[in-house]
C-alpha positions in Angstrom: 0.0 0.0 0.0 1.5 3.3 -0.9 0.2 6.9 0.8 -1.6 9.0 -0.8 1.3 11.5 -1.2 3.1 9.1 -3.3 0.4 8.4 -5.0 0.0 11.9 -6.2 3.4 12.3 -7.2 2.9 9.2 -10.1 -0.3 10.7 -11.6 1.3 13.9 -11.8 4.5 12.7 -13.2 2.6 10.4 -15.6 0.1 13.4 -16.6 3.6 15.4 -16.7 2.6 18.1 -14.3 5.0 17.2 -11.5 7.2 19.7 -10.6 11.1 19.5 -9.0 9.4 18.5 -5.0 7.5 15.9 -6.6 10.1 14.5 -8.7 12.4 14.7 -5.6 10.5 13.2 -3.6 9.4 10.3 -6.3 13.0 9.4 -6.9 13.9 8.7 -3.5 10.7 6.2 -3.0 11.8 4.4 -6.3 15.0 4.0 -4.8 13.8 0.6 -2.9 13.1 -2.5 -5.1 9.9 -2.9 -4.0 8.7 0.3 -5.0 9.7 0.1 -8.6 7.2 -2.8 -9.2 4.5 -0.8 -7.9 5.5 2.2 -10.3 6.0 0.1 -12.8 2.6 -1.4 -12.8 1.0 1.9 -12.8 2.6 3.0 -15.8 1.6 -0.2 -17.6 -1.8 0.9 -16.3 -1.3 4.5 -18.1 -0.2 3.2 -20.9 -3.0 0.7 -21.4 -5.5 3.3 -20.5 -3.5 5.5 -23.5 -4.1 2.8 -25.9 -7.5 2.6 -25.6 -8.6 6.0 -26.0 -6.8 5.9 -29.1 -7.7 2.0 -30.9 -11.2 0.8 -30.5 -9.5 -2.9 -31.0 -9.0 -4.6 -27.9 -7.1 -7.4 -30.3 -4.5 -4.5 -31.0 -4.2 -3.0 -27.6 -3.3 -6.2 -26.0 -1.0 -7.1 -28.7 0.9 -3.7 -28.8 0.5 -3.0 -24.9 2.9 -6.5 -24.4 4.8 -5.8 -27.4 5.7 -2.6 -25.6 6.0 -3.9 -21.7 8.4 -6.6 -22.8 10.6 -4.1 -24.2 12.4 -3.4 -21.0 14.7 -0.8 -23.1 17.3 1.4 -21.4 16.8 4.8 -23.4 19.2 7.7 -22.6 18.7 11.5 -23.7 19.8 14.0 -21.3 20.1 18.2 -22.4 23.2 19.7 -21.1 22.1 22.2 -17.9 19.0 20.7 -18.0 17.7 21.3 -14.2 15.6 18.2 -13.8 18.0 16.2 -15.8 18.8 13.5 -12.7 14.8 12.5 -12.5 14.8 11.5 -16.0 16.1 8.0 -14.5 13.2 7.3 -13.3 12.0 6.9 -16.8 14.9 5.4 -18.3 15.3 2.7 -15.8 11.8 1.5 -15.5 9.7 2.7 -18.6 11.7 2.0 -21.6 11.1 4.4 -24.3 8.4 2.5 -25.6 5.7 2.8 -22.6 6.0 6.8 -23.1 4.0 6.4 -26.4 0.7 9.0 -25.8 -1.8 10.9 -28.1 0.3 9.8 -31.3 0.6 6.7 -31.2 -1.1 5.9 -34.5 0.8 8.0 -36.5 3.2 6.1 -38.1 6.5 7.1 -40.2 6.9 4.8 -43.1 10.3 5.0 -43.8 11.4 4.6 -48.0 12.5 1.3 -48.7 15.7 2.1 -50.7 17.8 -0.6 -52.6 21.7 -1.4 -52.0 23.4 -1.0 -55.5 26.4 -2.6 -57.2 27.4 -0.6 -60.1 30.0 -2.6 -62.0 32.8 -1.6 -64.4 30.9 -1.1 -67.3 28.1 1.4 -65.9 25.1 -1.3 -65.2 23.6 -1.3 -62.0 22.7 -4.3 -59.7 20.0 -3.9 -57.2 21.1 -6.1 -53.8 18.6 -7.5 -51.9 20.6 -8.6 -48.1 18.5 -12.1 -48.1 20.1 -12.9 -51.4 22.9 -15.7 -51.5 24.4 -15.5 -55.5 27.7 -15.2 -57.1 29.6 -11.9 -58.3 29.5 -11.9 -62.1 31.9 -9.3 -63.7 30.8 -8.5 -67.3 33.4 -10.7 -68.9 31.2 -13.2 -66.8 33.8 -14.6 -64.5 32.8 -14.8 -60.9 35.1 -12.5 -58.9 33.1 -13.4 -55.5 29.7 -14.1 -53.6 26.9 -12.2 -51.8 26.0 -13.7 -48.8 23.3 -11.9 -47.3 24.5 -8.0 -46.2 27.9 -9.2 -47.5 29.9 -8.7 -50.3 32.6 -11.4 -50.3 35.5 -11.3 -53.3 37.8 -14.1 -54.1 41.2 -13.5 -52.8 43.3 -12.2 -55.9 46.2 -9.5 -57.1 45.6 -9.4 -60.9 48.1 -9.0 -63.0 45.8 -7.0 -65.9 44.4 -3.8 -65.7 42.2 -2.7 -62.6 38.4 -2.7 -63.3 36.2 -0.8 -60.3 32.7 -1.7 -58.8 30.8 0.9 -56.8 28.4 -0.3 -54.0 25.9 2.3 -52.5 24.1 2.5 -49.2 21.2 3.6 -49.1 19.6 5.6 -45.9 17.9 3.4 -43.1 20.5 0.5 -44.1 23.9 -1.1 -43.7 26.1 -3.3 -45.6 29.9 -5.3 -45.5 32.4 -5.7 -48.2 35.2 -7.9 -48.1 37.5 -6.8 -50.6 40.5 -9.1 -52.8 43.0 -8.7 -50.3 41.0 -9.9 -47.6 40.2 -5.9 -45.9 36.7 -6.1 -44.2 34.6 -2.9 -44.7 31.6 -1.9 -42.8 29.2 1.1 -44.5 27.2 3.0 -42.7 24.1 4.5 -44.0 24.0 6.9 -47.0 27.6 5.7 -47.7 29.4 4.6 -50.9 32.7 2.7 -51.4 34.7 2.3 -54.6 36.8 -0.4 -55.2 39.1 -2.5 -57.8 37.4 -6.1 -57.7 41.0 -7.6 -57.9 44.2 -5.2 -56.8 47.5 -4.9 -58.6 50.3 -7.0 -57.8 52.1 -3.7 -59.4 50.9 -1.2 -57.0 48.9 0.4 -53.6 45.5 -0.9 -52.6 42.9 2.4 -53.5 39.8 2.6 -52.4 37.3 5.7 -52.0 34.6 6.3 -49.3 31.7 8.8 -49.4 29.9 8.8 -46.0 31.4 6.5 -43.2 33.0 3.0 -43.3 34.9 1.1 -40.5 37.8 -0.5 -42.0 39.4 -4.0 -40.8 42.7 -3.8 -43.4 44.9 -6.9 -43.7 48.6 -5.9 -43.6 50.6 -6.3 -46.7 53.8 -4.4 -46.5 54.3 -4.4 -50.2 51.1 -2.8 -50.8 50.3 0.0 -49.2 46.5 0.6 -48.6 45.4 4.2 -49.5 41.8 5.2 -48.5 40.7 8.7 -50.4 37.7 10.6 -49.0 36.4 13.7 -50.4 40.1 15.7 -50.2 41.6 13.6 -47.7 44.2 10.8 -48.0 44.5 8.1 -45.5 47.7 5.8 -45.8 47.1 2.8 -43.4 49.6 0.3 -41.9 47.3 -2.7 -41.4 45.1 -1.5 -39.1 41.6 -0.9 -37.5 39.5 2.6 -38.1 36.5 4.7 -38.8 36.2 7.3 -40.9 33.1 9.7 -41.3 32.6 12.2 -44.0 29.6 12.8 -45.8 29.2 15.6 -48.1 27.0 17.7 -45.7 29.8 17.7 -42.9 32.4 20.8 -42.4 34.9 18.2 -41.1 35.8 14.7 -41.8 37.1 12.5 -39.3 39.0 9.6 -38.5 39.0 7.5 -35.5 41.9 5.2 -34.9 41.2 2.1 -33.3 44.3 0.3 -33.5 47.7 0.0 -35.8 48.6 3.4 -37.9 47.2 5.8 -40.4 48.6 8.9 -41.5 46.2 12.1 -43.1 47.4 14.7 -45.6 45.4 16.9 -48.0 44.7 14.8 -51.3 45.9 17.8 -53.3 49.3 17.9 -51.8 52.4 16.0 -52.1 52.6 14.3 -48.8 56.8 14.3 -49.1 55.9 18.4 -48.7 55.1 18.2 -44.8 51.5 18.1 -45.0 51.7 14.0 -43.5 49.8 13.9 -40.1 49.8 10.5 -38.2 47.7 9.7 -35.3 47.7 7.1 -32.9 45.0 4.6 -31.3 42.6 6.1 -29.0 42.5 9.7 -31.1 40.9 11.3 -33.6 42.4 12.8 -36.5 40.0 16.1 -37.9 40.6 17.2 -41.9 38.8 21.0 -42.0 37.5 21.1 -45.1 37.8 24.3 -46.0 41.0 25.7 -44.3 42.1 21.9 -45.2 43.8 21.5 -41.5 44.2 18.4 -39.7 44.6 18.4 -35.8 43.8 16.0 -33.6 42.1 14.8 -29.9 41.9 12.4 -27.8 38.8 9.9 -27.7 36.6 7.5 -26.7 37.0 4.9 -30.1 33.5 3.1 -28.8 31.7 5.9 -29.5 32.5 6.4 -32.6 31.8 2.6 -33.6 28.9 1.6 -31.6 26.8 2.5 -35.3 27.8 -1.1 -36.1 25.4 -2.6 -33.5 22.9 -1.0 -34.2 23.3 2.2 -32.0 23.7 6.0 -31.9 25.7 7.8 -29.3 26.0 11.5 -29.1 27.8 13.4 -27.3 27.2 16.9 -26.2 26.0 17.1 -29.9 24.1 19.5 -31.3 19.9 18.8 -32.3 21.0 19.9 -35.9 23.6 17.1 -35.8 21.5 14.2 -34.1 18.3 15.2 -36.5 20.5 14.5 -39.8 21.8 11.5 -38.2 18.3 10.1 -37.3 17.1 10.9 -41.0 20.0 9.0 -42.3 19.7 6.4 -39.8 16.1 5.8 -40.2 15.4 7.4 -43.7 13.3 9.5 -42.7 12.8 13.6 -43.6 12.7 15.6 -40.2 11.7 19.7 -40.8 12.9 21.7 -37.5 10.8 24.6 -37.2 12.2 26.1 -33.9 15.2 27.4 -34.9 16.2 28.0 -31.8 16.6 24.6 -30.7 19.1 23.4 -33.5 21.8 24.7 -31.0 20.8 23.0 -28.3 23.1 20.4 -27.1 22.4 16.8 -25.6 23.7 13.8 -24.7 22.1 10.4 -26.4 22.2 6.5 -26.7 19.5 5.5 -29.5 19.0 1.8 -30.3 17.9 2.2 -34.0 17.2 -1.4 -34.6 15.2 -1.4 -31.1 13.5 2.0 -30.9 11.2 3.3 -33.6 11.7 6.8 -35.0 8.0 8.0 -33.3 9.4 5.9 -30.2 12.3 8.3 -30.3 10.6 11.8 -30.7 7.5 11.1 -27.7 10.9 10.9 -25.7 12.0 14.4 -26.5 8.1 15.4 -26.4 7.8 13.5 -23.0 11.0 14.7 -21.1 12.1 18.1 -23.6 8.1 19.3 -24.4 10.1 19.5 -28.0 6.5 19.4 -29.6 6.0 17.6 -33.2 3.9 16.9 -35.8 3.7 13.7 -38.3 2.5 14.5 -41.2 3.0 11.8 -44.4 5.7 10.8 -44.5 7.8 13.7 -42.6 8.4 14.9 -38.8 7.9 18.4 -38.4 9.2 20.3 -35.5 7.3 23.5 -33.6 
């Protein structure tokens, strides 16, 4: 049995008119184990109650209300010098982003379903689908490799002939693995592209070309080096693990060194002139696009990989930032009316594969009152 005061403090903080007292007050009761099953049950309660003002279909609201419940999720978004900022664990430990869903809930983005593409030497274009299991065909109809699944797998070669290129494309909302000739495992994030020779000279370095970002596992060869180019940026690697991120839309690229070596220097220079910057593992090497500077920091490498599983970590990041990551993430169009707001920094951990993109924005509605509209296909913020 719980007192009345407590009581109060839960319908207001579920009706999201508590204020700081109440909140206070709340998070020391939740403190004890045997007060979180008694929250949690009346949130399932609110949440049920939710549902059925808003679906008529009892068949529905059970099946979305367990759906929901079993999600146990850990979801983590907190503003920088946000006052209330330490009650927000009361939600993220015992709701789970999916038990905040309210007045929206049957609104529903439905993201594009965009196709992987292989463009081969001669200009046609192959549409992957990831289920698919098939051989690589060049166009003199050899078969350089195999597609298993959300894997591009080429036989292990250095040709002696004349290199011939394939281009695969990622499209938003997806990602894809290619292991190249040479045995170098890349992973590409969405909205990312890679260029590659489909066998590499025995004559000469291992080139590649990334738009977007692509986590690269390189086998060592000393007699080839392996150059990655990026939009004005050279990377020379020495067998090695890193990241590198630079889509078009970015003022910066950067690379994240994980372990082994890499070295940076402006694409239009002679690296013999200077211009050669290397970094070391556990730092971040910057390329300024347009003073064309490279400097460097010190970082946390899992944060910059974590996109791999599945999840999205920011870091006092700007909402301009994380809303062109979500759209690329989840393919999705976001329109951010309050301009205001773009600056705004936060914090974040977003399990895309787990969390739904409405999921995502009844959080910052929820906890930020960042108020939002679905309309179609697009999220518009007020």
């Amino acid at each position: 049995m719980i007192s009345k005061e407590i009581e109060n403090c839960i319908v207001k903080y579920l009706s999201q008119s508590a204020d700081i007292a109440d909140l206070d007050l709340l998070n020391k009761w939740i403190a004890e184990e045997d007060n979180q099953v008694i929250f949690k049950s009346f949130v399932e309660t609110n949440f049920a109650i939710n549902l059925v003002m808003n679906d008529p279909n009892k068949d529905n609201i059970r099946e979305r209300l367990l759906k929901e419940i079993r999600k146990e999720k850990s979801f983590c978004i907190r503003r920088r010098f946000f006052s209330v900022a330490k009650y927000a664990a009361i939600a993220i430990l015992f709701l789970g982003i999916g038990l905040l869903i309210k007045q929206n809930f049957n609104h529903e983005i439905v993201p594009r379903e965009d196709v992987i593409t292989l463009q081969l030497e001669n200009g046609d274009v192959k549409m992957l689908n990831e289920d698919d299991s098939s051989y690589i065909i060049s166009v003199d109809g050899d078969k350089v490799g195999q597609q298993k699944g959300n894997r591009l797998i080429y036989n292990k070669n250095y040709s002696q002939s004349e290199l011939v290129y394939s281009t695969v494309r990622i499209p938003n909302g997806k990602r894809f693995s290619v292991v190249l000739s040479d045995g170098t495992q890349v992973h590409l994030n969405s909205g990312s592209s890679l260029t590659y020779p489909i066998e590499f000279a025995k004559d000469r370095a291992r080139k590649v070309q990334v738009t977007g970002e692509a986590y690269f596992e390189v086998t060592k060869d000393e007699n080839h080096l392996f150059v990655v180019n990026t939009q004005g940026l050279d990377i020379h690697v020495y067998g090695t693990k890193f990241n590198v991120s630079n889509y078009s839309e970015d003022a910066a690229a950067e690379v994240v060194l994980v372990e082994g070596e890499v070295s940076l220097f402006d694409s239009e220079k002679n690296r013999k002139e200077g211009g050669e910057f290397f970094i070391k593992p556990g730092f971040m090497g910057v390329f300024n696009k347009t003073n064309k500077k490279i400097s460097e920091k010190k970082v946390n490498t899992a944060l910059y990989t974590s996109w791999m599983n599945g999840n999205l970590v920011f870091r006092n990041t700007t909402f301009e930032n994380i809303i062109q990551k979500l759209e690329r993430h989840y393919n999705v169009v976001v329109i951010n009316n309050n301009k205001d707001l773009g600056h705004e920094t936060f914090n974040a951990t977003i399990e895309t594969e787990d969390e739904t993109i409405e999921q995502v924005f009844n959080y910052f509605n929820t906890v930020y009152k960042i108020e939002y509209n679905i309309v179609e296909n697009k999220i518009i913020i007020n």
